[in-house]
TINUTOR-687972 format. One record per residue: residue number from 1; residue in one letter; x, y, z of N, C-alpha, C, O in turn. Coordinates in pm, whole numbers, plus 50000, padded with zeros to 5 digits. Example, Ala and Ser with C-alpha at 12.3 -4.5 7.8 and 13.67 -1.06 7.14 Angstrom:
! residues 2
ATOM    i  aa  neast  nnorth    nup  caeast  canorth   caup  ceast  cnorth    cup  oeast  onorth    oup
ATOM    1   A  51319   49431  50780   51230    49550  50780  51320   49670  50780  51424   49668  50846
ATOM    2   S  51285   49775  50708   51367    49894  50714  51290   50003  50787  51341   50114  50804
END
This chain:
! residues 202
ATOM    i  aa  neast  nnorth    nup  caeast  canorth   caup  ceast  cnorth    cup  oeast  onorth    oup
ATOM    1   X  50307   48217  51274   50201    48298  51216  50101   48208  51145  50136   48120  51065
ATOM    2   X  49958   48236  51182   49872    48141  51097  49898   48199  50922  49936   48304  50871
ATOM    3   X  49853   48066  50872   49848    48047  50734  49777   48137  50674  49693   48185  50750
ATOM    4   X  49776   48191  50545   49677    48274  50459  49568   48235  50461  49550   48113  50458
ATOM    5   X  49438   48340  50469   49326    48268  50465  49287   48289  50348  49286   48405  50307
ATOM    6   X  49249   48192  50271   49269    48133  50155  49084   48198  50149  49063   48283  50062
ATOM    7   X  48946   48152  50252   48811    48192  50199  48821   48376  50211  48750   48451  50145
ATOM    8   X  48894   48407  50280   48929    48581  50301  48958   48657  50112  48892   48735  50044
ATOM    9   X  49098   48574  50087   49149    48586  49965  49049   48571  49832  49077   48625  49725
ATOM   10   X  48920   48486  49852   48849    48462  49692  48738   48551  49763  48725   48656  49700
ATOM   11   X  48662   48544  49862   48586    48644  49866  48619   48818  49856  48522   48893  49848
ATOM   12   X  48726   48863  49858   48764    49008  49810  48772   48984  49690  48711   49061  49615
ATOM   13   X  48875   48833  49609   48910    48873  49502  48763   48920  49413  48729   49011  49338
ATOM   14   X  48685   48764  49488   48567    48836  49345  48490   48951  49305  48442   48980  49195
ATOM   15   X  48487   49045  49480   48459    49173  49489  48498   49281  49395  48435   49339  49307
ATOM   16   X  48633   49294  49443   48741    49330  49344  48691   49331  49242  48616   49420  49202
ATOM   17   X  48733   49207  49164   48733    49226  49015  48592   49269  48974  48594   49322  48863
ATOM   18   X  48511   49264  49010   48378    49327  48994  48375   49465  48975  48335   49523  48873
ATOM   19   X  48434   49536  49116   48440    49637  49152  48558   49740  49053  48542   49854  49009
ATOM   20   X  48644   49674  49046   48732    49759  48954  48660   49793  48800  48718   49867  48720
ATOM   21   X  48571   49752  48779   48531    49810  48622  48450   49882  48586  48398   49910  48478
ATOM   22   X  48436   49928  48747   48360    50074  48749  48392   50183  48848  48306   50265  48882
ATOM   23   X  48517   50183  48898   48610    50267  48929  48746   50199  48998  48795   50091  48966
ATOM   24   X  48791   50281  49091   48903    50249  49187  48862   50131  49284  48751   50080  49300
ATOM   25   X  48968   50106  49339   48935    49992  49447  49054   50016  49537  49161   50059  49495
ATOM   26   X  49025   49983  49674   49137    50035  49803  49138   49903  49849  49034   49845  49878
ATOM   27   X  49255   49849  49858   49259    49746  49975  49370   49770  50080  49475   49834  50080
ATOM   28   X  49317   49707  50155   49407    49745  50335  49465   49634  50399  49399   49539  50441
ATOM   29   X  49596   49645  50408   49643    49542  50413  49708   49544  50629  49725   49650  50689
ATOM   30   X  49726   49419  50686   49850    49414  50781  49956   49389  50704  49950   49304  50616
ATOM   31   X  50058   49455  50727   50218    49478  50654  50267   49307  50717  50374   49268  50670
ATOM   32   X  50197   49212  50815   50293    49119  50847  50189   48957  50799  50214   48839  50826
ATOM   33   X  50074   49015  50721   49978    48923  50686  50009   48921  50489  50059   49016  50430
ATOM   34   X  49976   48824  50436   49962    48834  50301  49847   48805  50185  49862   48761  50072
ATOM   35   X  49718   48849  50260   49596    48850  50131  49589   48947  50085  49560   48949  49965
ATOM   36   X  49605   49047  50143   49573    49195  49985  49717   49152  49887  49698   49184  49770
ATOM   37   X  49830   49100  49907   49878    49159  49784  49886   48969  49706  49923   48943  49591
ATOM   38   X  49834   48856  49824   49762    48775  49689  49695   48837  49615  49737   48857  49501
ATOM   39   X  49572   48886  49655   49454    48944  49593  49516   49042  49473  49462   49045  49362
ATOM   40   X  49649   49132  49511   49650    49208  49407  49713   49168  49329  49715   49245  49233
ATOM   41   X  49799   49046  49308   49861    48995  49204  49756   48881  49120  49778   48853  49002
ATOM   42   X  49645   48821  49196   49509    48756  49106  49468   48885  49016  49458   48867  48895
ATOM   43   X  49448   48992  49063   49376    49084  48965  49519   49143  48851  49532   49137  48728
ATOM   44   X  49582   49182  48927   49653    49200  48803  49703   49086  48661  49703   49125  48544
ATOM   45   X  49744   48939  48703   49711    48826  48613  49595   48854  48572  49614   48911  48464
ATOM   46   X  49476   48850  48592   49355    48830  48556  49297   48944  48430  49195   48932  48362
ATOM   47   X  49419   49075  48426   49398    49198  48400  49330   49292  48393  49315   49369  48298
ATOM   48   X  49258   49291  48548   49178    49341  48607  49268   49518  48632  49213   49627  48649
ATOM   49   X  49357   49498  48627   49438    49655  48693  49543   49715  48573  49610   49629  48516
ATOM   50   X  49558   49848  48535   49626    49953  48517  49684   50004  48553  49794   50009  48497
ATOM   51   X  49662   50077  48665   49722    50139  48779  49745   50108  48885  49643   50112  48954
ATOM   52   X  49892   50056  48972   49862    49993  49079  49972   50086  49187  50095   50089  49194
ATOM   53   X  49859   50159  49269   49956    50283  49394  49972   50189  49519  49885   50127  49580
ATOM   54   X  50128   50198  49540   50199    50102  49674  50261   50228  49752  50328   50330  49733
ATOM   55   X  50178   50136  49879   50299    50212  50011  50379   50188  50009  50401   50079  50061
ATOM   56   X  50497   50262  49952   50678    50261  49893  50700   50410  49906  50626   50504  49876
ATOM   57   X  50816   50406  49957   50868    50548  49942  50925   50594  49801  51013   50526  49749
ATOM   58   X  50890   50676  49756   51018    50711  49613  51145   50704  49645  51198   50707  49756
ATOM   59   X  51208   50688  49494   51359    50667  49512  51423   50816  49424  51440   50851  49307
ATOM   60   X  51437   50853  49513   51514    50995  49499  51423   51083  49422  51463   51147  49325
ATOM   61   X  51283   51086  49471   51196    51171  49404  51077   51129  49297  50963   51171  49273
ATOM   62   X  51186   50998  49233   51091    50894  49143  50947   50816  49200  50961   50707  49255
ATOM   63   X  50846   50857  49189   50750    50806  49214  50691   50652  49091  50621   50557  49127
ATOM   64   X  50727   50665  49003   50703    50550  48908  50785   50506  48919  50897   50558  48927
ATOM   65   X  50741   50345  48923   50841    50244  48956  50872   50173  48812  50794   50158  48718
ATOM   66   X  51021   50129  48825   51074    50085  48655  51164   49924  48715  51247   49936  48805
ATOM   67   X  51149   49851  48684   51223    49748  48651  51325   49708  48725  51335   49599  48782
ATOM   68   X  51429   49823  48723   51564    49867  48789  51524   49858  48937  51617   49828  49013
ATOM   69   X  51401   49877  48994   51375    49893  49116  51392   49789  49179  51439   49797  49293
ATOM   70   X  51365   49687  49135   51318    49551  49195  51412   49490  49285  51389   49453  49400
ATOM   71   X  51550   49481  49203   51729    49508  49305  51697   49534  49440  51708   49471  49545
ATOM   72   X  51644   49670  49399   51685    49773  49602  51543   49707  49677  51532   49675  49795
ATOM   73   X  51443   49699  49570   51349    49682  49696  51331   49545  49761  51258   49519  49856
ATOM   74   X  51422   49454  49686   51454    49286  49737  51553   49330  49850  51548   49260  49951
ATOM   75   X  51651   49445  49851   51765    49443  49925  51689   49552  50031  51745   49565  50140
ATOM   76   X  51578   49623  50010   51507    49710  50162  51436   49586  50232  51445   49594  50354
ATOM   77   X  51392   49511  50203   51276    49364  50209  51356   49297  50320  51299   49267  50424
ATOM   78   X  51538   49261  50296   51588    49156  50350  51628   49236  50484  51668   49191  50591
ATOM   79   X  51606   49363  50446   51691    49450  50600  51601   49469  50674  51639   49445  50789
ATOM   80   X  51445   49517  50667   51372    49585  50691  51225   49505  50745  51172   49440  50656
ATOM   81   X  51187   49504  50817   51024    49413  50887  50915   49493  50820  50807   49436  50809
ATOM   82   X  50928   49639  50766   50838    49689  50733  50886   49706  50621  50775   49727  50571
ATOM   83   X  50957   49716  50529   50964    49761  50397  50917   49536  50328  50862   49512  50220
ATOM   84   X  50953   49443  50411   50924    49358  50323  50814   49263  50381  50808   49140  50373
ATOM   85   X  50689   49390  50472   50634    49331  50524  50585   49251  50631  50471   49210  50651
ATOM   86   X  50715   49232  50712   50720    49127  50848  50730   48973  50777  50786   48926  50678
ATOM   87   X  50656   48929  50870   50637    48768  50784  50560   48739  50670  50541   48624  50630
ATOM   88   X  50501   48871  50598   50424    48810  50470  50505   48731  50403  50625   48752  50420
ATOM   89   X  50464   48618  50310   50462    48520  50269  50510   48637  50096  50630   48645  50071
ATOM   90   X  50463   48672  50051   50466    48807  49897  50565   48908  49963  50566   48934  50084
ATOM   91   X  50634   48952  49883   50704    49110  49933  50642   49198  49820  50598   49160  49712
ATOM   92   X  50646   49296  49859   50641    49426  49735  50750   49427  49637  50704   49481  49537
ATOM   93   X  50833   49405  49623   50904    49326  49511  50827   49223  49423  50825   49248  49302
ATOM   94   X  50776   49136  49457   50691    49047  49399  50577   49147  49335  50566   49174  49215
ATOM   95   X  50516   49184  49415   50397    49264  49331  50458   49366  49212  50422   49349  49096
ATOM   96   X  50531   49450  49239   50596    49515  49171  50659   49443  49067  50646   49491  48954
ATOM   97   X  50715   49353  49078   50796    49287  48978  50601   49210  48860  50561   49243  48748
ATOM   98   X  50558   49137  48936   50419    49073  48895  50343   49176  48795  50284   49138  48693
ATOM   99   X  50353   49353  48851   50257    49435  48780  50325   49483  48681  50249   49531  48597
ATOM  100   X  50461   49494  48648   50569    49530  48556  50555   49428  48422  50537   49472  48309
ATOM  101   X  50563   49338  48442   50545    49212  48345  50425   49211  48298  50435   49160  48186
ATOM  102   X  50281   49248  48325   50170    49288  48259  50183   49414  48196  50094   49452  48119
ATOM  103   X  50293   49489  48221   50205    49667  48175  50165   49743  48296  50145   49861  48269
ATOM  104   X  50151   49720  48392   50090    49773  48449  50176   49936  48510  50296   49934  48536
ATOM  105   X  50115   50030  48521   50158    50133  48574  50206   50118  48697  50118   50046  48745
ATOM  106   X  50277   50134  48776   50321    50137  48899  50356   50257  48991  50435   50339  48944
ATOM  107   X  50324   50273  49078   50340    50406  49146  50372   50399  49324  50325   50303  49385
ATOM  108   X  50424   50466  49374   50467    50487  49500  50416   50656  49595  50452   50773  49604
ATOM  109   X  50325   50574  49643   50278    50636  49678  50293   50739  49846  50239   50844  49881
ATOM  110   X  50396   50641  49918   50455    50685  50043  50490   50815  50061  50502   50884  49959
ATOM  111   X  50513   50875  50191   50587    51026  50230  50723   50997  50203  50749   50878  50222
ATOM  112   X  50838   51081  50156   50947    51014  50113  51006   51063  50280  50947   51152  50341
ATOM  113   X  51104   51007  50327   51119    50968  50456  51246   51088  50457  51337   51079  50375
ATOM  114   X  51241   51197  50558   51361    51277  50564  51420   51255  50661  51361   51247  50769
ATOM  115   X  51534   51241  50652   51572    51204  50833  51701   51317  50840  51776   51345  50747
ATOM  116   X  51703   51369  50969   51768    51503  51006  51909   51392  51111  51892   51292  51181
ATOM  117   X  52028   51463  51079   52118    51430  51149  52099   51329  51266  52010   51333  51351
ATOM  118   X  52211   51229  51252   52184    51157  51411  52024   51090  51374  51957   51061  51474
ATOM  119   X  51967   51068  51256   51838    50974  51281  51863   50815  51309  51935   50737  51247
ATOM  120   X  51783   50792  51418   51795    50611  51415  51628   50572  51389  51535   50601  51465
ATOM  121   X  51621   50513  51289   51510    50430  51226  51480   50388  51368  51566   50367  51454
ATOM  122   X  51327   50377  51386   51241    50297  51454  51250   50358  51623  51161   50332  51704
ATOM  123   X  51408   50464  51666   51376    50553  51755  51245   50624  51804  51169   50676  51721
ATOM  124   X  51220   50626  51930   51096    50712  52007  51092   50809  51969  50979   50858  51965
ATOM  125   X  51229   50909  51910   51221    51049  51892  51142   51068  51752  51052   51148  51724
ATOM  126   X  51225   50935  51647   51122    50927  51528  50994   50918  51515  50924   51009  51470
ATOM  127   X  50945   50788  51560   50816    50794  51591  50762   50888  51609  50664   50910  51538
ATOM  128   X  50790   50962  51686   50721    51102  51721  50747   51194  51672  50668   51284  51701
ATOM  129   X  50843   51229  51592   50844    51332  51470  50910   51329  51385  50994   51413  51356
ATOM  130   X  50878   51211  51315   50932    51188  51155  50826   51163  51114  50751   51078  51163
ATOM  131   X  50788   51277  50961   50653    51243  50909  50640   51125  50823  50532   51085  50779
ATOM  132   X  50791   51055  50795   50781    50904  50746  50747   50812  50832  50808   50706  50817
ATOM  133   X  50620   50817  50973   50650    50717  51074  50520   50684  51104  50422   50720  51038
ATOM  134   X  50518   50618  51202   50390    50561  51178  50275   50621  51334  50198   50556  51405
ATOM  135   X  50311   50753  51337   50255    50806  51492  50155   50910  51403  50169   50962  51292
ATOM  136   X  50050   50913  51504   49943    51019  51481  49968   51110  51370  49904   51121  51266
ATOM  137   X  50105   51195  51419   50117    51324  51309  50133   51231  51190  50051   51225  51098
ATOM  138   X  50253   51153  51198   50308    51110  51060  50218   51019  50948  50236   51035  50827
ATOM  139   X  50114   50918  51004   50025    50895  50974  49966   51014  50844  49997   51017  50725
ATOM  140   X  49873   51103  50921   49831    51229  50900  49902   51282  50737  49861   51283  50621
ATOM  141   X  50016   51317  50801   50106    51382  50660  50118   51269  50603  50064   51300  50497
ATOM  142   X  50160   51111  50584   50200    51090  50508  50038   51036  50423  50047   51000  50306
ATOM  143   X  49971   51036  50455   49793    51021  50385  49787   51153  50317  49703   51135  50228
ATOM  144   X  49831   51284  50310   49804    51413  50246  49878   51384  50172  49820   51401  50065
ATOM  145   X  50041   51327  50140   50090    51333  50049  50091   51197  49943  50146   51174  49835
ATOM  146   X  50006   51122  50030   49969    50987  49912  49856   51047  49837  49865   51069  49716
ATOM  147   X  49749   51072  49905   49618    51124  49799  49695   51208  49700  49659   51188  49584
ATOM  148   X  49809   51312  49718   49819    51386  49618  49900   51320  49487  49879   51349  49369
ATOM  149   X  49986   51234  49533   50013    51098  49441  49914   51003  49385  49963   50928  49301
ATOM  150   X  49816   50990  49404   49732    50879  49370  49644   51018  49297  49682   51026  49180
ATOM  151   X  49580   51086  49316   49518    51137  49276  49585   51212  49152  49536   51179  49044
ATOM  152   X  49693   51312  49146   49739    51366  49043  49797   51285  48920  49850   51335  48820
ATOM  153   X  49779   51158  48943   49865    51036  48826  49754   50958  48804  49773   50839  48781
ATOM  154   X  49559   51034  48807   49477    50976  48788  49429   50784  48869  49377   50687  48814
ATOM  155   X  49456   50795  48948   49392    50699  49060  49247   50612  49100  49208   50502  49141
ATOM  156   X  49189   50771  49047   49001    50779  49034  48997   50702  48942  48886   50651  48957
ATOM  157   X  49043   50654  48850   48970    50595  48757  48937   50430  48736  48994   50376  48831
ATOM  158   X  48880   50343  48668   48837    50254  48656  48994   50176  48628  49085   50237  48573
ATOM  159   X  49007   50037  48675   49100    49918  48673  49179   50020  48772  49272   49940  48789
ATOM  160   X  49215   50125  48845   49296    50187  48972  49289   50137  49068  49186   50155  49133
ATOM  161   X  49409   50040  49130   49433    49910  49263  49520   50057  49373  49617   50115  49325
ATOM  162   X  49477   50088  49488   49526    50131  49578  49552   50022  49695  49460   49969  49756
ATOM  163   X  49720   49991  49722   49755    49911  49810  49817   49963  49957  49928   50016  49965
ATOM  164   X  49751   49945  50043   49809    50019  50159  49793   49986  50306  49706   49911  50349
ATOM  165   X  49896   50056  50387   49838    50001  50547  49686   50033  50578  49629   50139  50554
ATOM  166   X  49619   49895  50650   49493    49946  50669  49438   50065  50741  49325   50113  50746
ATOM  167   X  49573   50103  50805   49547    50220  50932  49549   50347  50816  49512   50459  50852
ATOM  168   X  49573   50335  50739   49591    50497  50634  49426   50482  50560  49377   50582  50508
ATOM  169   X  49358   50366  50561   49219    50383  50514  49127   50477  50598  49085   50592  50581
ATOM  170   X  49108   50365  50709   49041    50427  50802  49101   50421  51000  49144   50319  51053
ATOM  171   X  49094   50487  51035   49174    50483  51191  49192   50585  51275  49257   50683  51240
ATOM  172   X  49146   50577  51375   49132    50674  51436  49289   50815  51428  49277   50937  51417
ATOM  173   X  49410   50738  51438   49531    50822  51430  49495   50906  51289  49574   51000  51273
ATOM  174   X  49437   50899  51227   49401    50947  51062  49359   51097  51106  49425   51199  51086
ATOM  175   X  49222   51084  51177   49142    51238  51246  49082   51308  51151  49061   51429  51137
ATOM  176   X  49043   51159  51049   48938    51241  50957  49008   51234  50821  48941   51215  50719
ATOM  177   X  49190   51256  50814   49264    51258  50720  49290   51143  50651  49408   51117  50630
ATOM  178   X  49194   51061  50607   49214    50925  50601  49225   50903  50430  49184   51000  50367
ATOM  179   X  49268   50806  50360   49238    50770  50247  49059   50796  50187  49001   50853  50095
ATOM  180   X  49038   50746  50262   48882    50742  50188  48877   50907  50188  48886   50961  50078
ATOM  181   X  48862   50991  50308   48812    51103  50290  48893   51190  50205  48845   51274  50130
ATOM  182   X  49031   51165  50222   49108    51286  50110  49063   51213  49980  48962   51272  49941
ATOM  183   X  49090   51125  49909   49047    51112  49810  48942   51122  49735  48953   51125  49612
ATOM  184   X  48813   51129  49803   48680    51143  49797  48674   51119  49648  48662   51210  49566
ATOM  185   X  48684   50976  49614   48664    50926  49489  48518   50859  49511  48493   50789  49609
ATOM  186   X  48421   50888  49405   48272    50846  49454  48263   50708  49458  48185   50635  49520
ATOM  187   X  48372   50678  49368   48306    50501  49312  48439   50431  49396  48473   50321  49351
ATOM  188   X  48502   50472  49490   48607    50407  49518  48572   50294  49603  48507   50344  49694
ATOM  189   X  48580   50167  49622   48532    50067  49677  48684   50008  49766  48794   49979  49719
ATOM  190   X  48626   50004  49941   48764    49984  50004  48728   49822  50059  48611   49783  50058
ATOM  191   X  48839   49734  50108   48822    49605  50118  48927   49566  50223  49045   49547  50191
ATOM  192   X  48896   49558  50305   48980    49527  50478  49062   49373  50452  49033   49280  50526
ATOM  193   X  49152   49356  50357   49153    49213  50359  49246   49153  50485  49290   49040  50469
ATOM  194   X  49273   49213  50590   49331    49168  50684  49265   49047  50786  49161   49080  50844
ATOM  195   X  49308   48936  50807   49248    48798  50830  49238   48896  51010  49296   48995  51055
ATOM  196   X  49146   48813  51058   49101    48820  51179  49230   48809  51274  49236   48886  51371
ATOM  197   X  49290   48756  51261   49402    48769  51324  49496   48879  51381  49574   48881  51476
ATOM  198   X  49469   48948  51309   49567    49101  51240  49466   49165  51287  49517   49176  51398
ATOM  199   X  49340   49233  51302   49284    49339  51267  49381   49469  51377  49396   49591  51367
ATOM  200   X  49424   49373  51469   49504    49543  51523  49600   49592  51483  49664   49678  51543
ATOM  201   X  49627   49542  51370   49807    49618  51337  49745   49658  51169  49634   49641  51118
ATOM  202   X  49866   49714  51120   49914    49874  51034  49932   49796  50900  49966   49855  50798
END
């Protein structure tokens, strides 16, 4: 996998931090690349952020993330290509652990994943109808039930870091249901930090 692009990483960051002090900010990440969550651990050091909403599923309903978390989500990271990212270089553990140690609010913003008898993770049948997945429908639902997380735990507001697959910003599988449009935050400023490499993946 090529290296981080390091001119990708300072040109968002400085955006960013600009941008956050007069509302929200969205960045879009590839789950197997690692500049949005450099970028979001510069702003949070920098203490640019308050609020920081991650594509994470809750843990048994818990949408705020505490301390205690950091355990399971090192131990979803080592099992999982998508819970620790693929080959990013940062896991969500790191960020999480990084925004905990400032103060920072933390939140999880994912569909919490139901799986009905006989489920096998990453199955065709899933894909296609598990609304924790990453197909047209599930896409769809799980963007209705992040806006209502990001939004009801105040999101809209100024120093608010939204971290997420770039396909839940904007993408055609979305159909309109996208981050930007459910949230319809005026000042929300979104930032593709996915290196050229990546632009086709999630």
């Amino acid at each position: 996998m090529p290296p981080e692009d390091s001119n990708l990483v300072s040109s968002i960051l400085s955006k960013a931090e600009n941008a956050l002090s007069h509302g929200p900010v969205g960045l879009g990440e590839n789950h197997t690349s690692s500049e949005a969550r450099t970028v979001t651990i510069a702003l949070i050091q920098r203490g640019r952020v308050d609020k920081l909403f991650l594509e994470v599923m809750p843990f048994q309903g818990r949408v705020v993330a505490e301390k205690a978390d950091l355990e399971k989500l090192r131990f979803m990271e080592s099992g999982s290509s998508v819970s620790r990212g693929g080959e990013a270089t940062i896991g969500i553990a790191d960020v999480v652990a990084a925004a905990l140690d400032k103060g920072v609010q933390v939140y999880y913003h994912d569909f919490p994943l139901t799986a009905p008898p006989g489920f096998i993770p990453g199955s065709q049948a899933a894909k296609r109808n598990t609304p924790g997945s990453a197909s047209p429908q599930g896409i769809r639902a799980r963007n209705l039930h992040s806006a209502e997380v990001i939004i009801k735990n105040g999101g809209g507001g100024r120093k608010s870091l939204i971290l997420g697959g770039a396909a839940h910003f904007a993408h055609s599988k979305c159909d309109g249901r996208d981050f930007i449009n459910l949230l319809a935050f005026s000042k929300l400023v979104y930032f593709d930090c996915r290196p050229q490499w990546a632009r086709g993946g999630v």
